[in-house]
C-alpha positions as CSV (number, residue, x, y, z in Angstrom):
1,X,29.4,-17.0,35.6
2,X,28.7,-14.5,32.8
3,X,27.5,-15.5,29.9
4,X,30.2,-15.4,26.4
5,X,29.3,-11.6,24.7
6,X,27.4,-12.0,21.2
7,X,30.1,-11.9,18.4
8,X,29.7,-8.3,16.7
9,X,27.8,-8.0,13.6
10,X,28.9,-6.7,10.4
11,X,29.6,-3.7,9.8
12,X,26.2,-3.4,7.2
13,X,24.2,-5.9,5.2
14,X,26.3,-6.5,2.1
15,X,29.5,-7.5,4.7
16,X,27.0,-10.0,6.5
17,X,25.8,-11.3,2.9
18,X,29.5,-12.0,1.4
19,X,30.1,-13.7,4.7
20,X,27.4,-16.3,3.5
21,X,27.9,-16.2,-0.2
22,X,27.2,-19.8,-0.5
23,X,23.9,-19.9,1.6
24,X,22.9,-16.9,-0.3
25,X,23.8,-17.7,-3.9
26,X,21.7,-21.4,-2.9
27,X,18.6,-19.5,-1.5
28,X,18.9,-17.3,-4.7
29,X,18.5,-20.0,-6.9
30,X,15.9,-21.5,-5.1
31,X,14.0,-18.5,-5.2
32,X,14.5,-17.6,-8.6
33,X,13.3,-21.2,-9.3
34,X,10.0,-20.7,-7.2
35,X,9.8,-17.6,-9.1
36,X,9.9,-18.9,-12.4
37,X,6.8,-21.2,-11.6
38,X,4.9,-18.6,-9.8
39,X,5.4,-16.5,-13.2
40,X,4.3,-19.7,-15.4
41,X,1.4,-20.3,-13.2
42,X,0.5,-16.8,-13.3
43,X,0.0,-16.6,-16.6
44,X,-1.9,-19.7,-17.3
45,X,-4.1,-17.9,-14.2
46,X,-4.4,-15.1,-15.9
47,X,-5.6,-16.5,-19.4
48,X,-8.0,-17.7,-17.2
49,X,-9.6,-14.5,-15.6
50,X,-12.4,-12.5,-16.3
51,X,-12.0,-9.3,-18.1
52,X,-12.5,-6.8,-14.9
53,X,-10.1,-8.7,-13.1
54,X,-7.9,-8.8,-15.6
55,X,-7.8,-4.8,-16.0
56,X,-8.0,-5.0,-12.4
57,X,-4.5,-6.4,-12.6
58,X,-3.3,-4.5,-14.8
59,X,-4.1,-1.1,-12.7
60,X,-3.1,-3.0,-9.2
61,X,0.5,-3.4,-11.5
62,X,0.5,0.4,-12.3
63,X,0.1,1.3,-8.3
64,X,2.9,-1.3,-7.6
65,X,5.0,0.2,-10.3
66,X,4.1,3.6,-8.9
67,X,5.5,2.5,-5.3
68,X,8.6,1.5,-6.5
69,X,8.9,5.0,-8.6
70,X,9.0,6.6,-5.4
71,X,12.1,4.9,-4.1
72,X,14.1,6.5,-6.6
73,X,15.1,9.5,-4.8
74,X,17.0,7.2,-2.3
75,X,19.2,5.5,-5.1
76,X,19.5,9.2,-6.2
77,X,20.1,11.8,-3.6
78,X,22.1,12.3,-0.4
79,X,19.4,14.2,1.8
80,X,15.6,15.1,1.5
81,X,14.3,17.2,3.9
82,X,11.8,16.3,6.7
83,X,9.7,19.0,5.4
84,X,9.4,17.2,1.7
85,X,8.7,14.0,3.0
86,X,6.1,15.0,5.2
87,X,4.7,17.5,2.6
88,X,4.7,14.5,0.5
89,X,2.8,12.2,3.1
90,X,0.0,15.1,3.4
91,X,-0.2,15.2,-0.4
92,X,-0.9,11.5,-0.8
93,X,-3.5,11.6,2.2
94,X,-5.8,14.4,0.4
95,X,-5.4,12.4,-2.6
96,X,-6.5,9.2,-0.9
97,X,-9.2,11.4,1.4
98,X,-10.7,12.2,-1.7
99,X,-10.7,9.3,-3.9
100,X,-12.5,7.5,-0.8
101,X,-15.0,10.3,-1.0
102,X,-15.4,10.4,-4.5
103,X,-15.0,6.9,-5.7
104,X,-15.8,5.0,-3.6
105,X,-18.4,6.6,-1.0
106,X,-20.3,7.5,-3.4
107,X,-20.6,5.2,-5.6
108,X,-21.0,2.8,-3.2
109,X,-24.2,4.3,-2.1
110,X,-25.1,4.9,-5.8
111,X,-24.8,0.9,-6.2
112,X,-26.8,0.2,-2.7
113,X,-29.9,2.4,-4.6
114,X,-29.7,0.8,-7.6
115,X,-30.3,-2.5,-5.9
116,X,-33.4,-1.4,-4.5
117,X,-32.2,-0.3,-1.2
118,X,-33.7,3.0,-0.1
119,X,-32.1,6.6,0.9
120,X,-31.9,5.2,4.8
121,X,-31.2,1.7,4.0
122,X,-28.7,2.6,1.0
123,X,-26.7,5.0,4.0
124,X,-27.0,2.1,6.6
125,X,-25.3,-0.3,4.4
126,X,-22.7,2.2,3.0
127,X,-22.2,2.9,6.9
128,X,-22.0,-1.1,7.7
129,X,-19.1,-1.6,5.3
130,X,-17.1,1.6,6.0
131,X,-17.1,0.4,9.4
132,X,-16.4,-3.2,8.4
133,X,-13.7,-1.9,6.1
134,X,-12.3,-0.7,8.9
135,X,-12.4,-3.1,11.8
136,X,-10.1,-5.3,8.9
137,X,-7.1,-2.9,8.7
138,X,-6.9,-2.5,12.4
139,X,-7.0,-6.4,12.8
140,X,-4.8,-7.1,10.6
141,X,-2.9,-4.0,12.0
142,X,-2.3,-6.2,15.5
143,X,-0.8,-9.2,13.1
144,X,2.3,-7.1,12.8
145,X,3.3,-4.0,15.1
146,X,5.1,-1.6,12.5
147,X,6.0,0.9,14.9
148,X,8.4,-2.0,17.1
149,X,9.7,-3.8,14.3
150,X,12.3,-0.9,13.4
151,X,13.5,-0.4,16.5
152,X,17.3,-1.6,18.5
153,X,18.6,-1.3,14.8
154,X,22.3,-2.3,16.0
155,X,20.9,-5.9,16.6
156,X,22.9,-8.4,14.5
157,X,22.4,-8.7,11.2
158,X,20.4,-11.6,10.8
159,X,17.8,-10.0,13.3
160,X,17.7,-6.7,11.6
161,X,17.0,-7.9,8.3
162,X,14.2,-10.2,9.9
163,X,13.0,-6.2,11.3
164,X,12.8,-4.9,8.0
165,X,10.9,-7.8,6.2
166,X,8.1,-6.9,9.7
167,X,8.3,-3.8,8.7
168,X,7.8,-4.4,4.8
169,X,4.6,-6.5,6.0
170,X,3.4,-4.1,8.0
171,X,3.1,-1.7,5.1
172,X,1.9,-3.8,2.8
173,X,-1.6,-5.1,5.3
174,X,-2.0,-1.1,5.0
175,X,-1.5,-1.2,0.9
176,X,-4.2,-4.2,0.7
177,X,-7.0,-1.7,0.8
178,X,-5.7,0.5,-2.0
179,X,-5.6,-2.7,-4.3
180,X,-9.2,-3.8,-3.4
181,X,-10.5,-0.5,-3.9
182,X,-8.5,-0.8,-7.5
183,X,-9.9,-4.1,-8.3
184,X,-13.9,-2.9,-6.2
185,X,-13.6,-0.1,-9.2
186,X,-12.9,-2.2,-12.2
187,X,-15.5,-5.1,-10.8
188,X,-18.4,-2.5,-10.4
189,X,-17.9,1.1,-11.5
190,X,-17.4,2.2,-15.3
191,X,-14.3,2.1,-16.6
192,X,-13.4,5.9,-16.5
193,X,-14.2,6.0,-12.5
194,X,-11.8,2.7,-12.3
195,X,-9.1,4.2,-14.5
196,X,-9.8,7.1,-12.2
197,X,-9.0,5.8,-8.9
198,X,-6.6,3.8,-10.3
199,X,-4.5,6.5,-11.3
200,X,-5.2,8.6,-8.1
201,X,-3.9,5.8,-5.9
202,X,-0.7,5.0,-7.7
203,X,-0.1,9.0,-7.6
204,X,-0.3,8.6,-4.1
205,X,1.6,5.5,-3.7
206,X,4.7,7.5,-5.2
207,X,5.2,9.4,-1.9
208,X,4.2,6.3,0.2
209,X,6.7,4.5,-1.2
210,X,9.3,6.9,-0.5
211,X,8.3,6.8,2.9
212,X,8.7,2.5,3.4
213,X,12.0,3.7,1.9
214,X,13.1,6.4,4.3
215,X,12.0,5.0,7.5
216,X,14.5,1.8,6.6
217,X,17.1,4.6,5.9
218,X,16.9,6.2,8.6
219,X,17.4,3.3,11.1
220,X,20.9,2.6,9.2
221,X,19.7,0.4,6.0
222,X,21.4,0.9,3.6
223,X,20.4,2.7,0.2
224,X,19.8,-0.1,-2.1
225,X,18.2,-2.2,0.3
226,X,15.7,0.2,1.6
227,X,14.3,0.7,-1.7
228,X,14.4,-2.6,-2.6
229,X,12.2,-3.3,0.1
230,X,10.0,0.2,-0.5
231,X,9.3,-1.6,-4.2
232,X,8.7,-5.2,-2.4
233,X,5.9,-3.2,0.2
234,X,3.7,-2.5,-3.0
235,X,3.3,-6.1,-4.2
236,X,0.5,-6.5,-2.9
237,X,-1.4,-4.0,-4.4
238,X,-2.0,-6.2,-7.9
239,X,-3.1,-9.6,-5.3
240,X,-5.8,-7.1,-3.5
241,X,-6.9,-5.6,-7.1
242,X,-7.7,-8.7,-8.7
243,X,-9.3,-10.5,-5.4
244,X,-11.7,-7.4,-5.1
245,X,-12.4,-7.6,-8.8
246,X,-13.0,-11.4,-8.7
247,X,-15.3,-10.7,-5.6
248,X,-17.5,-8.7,-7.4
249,X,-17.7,-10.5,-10.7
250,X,-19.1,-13.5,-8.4
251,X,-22.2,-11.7,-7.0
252,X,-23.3,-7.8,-8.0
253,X,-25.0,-7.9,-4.3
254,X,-21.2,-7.4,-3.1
255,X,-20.6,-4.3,-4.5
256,X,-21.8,-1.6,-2.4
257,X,-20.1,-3.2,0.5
258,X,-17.2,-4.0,-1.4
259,X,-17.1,-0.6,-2.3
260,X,-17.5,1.1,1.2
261,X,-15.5,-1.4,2.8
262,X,-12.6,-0.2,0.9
263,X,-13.4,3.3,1.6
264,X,-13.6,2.6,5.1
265,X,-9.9,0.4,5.3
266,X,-8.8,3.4,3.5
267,X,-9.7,6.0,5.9
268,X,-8.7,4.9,8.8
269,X,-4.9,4.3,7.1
270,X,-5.3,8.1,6.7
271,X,-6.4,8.9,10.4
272,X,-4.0,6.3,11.5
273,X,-1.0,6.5,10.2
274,X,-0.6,8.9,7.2
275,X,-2.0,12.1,9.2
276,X,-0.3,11.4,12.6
277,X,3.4,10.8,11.0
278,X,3.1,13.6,8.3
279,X,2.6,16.2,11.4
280,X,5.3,13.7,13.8
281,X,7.8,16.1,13.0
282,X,6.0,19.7,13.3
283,X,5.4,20.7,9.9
284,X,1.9,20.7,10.6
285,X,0.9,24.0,8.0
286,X,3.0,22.1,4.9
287,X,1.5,18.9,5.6
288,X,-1.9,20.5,6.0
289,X,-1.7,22.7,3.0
290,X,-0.4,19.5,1.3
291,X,-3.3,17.5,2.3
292,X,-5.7,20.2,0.6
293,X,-3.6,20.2,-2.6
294,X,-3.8,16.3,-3.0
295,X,-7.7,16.2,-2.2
296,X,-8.0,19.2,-4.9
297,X,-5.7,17.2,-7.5
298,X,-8.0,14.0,-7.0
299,X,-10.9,15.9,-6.6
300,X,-10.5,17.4,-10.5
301,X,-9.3,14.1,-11.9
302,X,-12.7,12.0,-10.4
303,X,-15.0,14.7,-11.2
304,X,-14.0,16.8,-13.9
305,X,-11.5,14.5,-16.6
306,X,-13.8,11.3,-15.9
């Protein structure tokens, strides 16, 4: 006896939604409930905090803000080329290649020494947490398999939209890193290195949020909803800033560690992910020469401006 065939889904998201209008204007009122809390408590939390971890917040905001900037182009345009988008990965990958370099390797081991530590044991430790830095992302990289979650888009709609919130989380364990090195920054290094990286990661969340955004778009989400979610991936960024921040203001000892463990998450996001899928499509010379441009850019803003 063969089993009944699965009623077709709608023909997109919005058809599925106004099907459920009732569920959905109750769950948004819940939510905006829940929301209005979270914001109260928020702010009596933030009266509360520390002055690094406040400015922590503040440029972990900026990065987030700087994520959902770089939706835009799907709300605004038709097509983008293959070749932009993965000239636009490459760019933000030499930006965040060299802010982990610049402001975070470095200081870290500049930190280490002023602690006492000595030229071998100041590289051991800066070694230890790059590495530690990195066995993090990739376990929190097996919580949530990215590259599955997108796939058999023609599911129902229910299922899909369950996809693309995988998806979003996926993303946003990689965009933890960039808000701890934010928050690392403003807990340990002076303010102009903070402001620094701070602004070199938001430049390069721009392109990464376009990239959240396209990859929904291309598996048949449509425009507003992919960069809704693109904006949603960053989110996290301003949580990660002010828990590295708070880290450090509790003990000094953290900071070299805290330091290269962010440097270490962050590099291994760039060998991982943003290398491999900026070359996917065989643009290998724009995303290359891109790559260069980006390290240049960050290299001049953390070394000459700060």
């Amino acid at each position: 006896m063969h089993s009944p065939p699965l009623r077709q889904p709608p023909a997109n998201w919005r058809t599925w939604l106004s099907r459920r209008r009732g569920r959905v204007l109750a769950g948004a009122a819940i939510a905006l409930a829940g929301l209005l809390l979270l914001l109260r408590d928020g702010a009596l939390l933030l009266a509360d905090l520390p002055p690094p971890a406040r400015m922590a917040l503040v440029g972990g905001c900026w990065a987030a803000a700087a994520t959902a900037a770089g939706t835009l182009p799907i709300l605004l345009s038709h097509n983008f080329s293959q070749r932009s988008y993965d000239a636009a990965l490459g760019l933000g990958g030499g930006i965040m290649l060299a802010a982990t370099s610049f402001s975070l390797v470095l200081p870290a081991l500049a930190a280490s020494r002023a602690g006492g530590a000595g030229a071998i044991d100041a590289s051991l430790t800066v070694g230890g947490g790059i590495l530690l830095g990195m066995a993090l992302v990739m376990l929190l990289g097996h919580l949530v398999q990215s590259d599955r979650v997108l796939q058999d888009a023609n599911a129902r709609a229910p299922q899909a939209m369950t996809r693309a919130w995988l998806f979003v989380a996926a993303v946003a364990i990689h965009n933890l890193p960039e808000g701890v090195a934010i928050g690392v920054g403003y807990g340990g290094v002076d303010a102009a290195k903070a402001h620094t990286l701070a602004t070199g990661i938001a430049i390069q969340d721009i392109p990464e949020g376009l990239v959240v955004a396209l990859a929904l778009r291309a598996v048949g989400y449509g425009r507003a909803f992919s960069a809704l979610l693109g904006a949603v991936s960053g989110l996290v960024e301003p949580l990660g800033a002010v828990a590295g921040a708070l880290l450090i203001e509790a003990s000094t000892a953290f900071l070299p560690w805290g330091l290269a463990g962010a440097a270490g998450a962050m590099l291994y996001v760039i060998c991982h992910d943003v290398v491999p899928e900026a070359q996917r499509h065989g643009h290998c010379n724009t995303a290359a020469g891109s790559l260069v441009v980006g390290f240049i850019v960050m290299m001049v803003l953390d070394t000459a401006l700060s």
